[in-house]
LUMDRENRO-833285 format. One record per residue (C-alpha): residue number from 1; residue in one letter; z, x, y. Coordinates in nm, 3 decimals. Layout:
BEGIN
<pt><kepa>NUM</kepa><segu>A</segu><up>Z</up><east>X</east><north>Y</north></pt>
...
//
This chain:
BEGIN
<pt><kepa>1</kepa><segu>X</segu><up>2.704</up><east>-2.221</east><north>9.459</north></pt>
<pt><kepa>2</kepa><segu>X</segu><up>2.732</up><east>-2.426</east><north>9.151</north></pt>
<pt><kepa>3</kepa><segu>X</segu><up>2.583</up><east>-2.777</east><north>9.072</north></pt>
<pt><kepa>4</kepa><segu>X</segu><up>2.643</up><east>-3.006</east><north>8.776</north></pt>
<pt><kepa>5</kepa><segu>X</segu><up>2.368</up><east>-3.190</east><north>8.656</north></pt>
<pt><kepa>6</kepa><segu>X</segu><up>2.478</up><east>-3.449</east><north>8.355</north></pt>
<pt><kepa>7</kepa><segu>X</segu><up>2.252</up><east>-3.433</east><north>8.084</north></pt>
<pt><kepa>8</kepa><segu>X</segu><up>2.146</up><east>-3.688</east><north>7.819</north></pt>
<pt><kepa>9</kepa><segu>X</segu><up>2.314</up><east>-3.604</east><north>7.463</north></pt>
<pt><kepa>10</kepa><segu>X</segu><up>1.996</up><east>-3.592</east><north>7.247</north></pt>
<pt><kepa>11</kepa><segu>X</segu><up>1.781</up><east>-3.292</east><north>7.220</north></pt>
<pt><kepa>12</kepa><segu>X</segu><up>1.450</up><east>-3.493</east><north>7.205</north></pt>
<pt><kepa>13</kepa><segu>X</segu><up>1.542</up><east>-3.709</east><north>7.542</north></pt>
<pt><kepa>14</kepa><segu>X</segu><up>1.610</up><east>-3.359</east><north>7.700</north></pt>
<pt><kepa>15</kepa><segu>X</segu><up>1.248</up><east>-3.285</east><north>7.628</north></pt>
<pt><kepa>16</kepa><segu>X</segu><up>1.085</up><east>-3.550</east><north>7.733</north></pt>
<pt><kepa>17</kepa><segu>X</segu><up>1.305</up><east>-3.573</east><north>8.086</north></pt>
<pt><kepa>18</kepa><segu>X</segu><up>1.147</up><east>-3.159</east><north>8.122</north></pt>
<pt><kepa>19</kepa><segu>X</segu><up>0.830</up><east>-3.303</east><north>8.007</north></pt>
<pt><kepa>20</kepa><segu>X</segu><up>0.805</up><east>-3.608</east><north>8.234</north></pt>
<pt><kepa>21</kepa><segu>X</segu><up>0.798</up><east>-3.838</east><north>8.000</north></pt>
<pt><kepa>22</kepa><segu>X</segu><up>0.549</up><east>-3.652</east><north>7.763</north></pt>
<pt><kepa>23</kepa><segu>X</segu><up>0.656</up><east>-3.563</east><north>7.410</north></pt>
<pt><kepa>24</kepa><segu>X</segu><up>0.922</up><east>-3.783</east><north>7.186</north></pt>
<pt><kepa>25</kepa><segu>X</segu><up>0.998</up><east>-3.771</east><north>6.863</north></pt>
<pt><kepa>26</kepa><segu>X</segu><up>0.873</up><east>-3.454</east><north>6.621</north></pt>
<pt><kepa>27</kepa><segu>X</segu><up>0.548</up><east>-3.287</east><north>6.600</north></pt>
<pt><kepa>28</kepa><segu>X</segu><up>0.227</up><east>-3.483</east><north>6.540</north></pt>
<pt><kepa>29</kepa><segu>X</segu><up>-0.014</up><east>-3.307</east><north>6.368</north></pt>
<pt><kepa>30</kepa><segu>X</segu><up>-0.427</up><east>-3.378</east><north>6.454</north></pt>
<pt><kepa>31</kepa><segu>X</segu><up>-0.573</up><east>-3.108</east><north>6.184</north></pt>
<pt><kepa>32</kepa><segu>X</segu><up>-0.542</up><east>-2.853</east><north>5.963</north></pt>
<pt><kepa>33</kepa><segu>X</segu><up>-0.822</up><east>-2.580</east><north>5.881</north></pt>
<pt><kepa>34</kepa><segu>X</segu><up>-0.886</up><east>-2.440</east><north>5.591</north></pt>
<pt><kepa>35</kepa><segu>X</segu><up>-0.873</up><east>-2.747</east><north>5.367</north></pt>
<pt><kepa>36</kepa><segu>X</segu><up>-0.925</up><east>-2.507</east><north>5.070</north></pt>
<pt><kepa>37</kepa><segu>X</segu><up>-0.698</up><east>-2.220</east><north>4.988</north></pt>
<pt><kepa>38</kepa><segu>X</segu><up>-0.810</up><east>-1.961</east><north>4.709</north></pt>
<pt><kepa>39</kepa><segu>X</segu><up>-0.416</up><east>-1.863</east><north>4.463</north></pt>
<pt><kepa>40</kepa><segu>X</segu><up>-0.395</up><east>-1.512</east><north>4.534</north></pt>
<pt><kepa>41</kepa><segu>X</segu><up>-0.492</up><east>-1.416</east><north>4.867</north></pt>
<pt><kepa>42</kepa><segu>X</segu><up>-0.298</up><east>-1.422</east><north>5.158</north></pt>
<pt><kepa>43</kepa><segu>X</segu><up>-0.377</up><east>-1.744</east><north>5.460</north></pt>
<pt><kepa>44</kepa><segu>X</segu><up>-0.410</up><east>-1.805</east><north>5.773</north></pt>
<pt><kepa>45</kepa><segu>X</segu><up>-0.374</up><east>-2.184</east><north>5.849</north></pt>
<pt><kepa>46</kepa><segu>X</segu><up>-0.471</up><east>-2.334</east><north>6.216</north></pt>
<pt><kepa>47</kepa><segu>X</segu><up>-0.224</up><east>-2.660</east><north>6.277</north></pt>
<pt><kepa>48</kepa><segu>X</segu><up>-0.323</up><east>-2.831</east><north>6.605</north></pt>
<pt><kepa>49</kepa><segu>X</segu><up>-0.130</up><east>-3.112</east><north>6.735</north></pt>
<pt><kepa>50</kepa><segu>X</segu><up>0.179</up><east>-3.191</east><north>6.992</north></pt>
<pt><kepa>51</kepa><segu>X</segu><up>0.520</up><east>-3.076</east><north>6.957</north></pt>
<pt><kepa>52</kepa><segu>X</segu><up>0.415</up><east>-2.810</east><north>6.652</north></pt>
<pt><kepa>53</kepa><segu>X</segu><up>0.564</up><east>-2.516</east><north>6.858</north></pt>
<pt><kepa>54</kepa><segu>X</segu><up>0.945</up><east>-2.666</east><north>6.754</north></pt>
<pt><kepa>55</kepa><segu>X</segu><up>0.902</up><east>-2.596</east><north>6.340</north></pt>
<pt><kepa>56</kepa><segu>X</segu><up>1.080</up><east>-2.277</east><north>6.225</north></pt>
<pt><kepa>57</kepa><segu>X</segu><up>0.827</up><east>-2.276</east><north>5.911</north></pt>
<pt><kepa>58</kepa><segu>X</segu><up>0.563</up><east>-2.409</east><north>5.702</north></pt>
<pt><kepa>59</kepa><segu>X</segu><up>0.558</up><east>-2.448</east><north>5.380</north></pt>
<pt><kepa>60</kepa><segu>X</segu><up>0.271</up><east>-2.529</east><north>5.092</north></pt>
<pt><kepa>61</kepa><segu>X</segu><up>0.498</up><east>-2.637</east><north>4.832</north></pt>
<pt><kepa>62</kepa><segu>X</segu><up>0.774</up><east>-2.439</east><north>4.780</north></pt>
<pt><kepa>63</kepa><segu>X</segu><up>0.608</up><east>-2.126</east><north>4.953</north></pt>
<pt><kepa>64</kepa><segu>X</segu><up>0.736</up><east>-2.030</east><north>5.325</north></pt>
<pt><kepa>65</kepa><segu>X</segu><up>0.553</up><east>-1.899</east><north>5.567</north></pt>
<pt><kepa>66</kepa><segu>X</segu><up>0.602</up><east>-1.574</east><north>5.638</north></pt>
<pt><kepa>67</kepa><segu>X</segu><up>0.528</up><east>-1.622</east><north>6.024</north></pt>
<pt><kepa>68</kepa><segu>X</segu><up>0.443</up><east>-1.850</east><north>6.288</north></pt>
<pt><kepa>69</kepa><segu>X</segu><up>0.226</up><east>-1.793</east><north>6.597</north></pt>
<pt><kepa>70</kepa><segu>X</segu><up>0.222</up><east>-2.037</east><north>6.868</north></pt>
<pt><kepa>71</kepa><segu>X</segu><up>-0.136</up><east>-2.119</east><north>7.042</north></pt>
<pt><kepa>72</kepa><segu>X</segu><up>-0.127</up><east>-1.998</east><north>7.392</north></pt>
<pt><kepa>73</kepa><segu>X</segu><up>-0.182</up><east>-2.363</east><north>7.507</north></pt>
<pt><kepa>74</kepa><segu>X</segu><up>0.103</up><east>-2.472</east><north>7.306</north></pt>
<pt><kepa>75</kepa><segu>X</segu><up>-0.114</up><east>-2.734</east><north>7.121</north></pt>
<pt><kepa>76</kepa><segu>X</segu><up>-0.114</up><east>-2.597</east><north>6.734</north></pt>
<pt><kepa>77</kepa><segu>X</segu><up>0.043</up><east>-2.335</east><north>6.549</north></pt>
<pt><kepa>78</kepa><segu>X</segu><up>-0.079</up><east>-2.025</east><north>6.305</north></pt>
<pt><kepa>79</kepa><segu>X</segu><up>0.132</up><east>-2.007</east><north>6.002</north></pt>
<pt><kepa>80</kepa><segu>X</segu><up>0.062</up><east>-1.700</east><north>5.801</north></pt>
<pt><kepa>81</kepa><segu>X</segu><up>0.075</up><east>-1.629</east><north>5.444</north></pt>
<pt><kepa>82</kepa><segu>X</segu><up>0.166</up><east>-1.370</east><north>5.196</north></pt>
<pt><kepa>83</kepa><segu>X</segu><up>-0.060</up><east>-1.439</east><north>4.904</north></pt>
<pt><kepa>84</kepa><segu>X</segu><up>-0.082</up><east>-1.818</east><north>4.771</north></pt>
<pt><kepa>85</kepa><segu>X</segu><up>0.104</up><east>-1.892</east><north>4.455</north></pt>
//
C-alpha cells in the first residue's frame, strides 16, 4: 500500500515540518575553539551551534577542510585540518 503525502517545495520548510517547528534558515554558530591556530601544524577546530551538521566544509581562508565530524548530539561540528597555511 502506497500513500502520497504532498510536500512543501523548499528544503529548509521540509526541515523544520521533521523538526516540529525547530530549525529555519542555515546554521547558527555559538563558538569556535581554538581561537589561535599555529601556520604549519595540522587543526582540529570544535564549531558548536544549530544546524552545523548541513555544511559540506570549512574553510580558513582559502584552505578546505579536509574532513568533517558531526558531534553525536548533532549540536557542533569537528573540521579537521591538514597543516595551516
Amino acid at each position: 500500500m502506497y500513500f502520497s503525502i504532498a510536500l512543501p517545495g523548499d528544503t529548509e520548510e521540509i526541515t523544520s515540518a521533521l523538526l516540529s517547528g525547530g530549525a529555519s534558515g542555515g546554521g547558527n554558530v555559538d563558538s569556535i575553539e581554538p581561537t589561535h591556530l599555529k601556520v604549519g601544524a595540522e587543526a582540529e577546530i570544535l564549531i558548536e551551534g544549530q544546524n552545523l551538521w548541513r555544511s559540506t566544509v570549512v574553510t580558513i581562508g582559502a584552505q578546505r577542510s579536509r574532513g568533517i565530524l558531526v558531534l553525536p548530539n548533532m549540536k557542533g561540528i569537528i573540521a579537521e585540518f591538514d597543516k595551516i597555511e
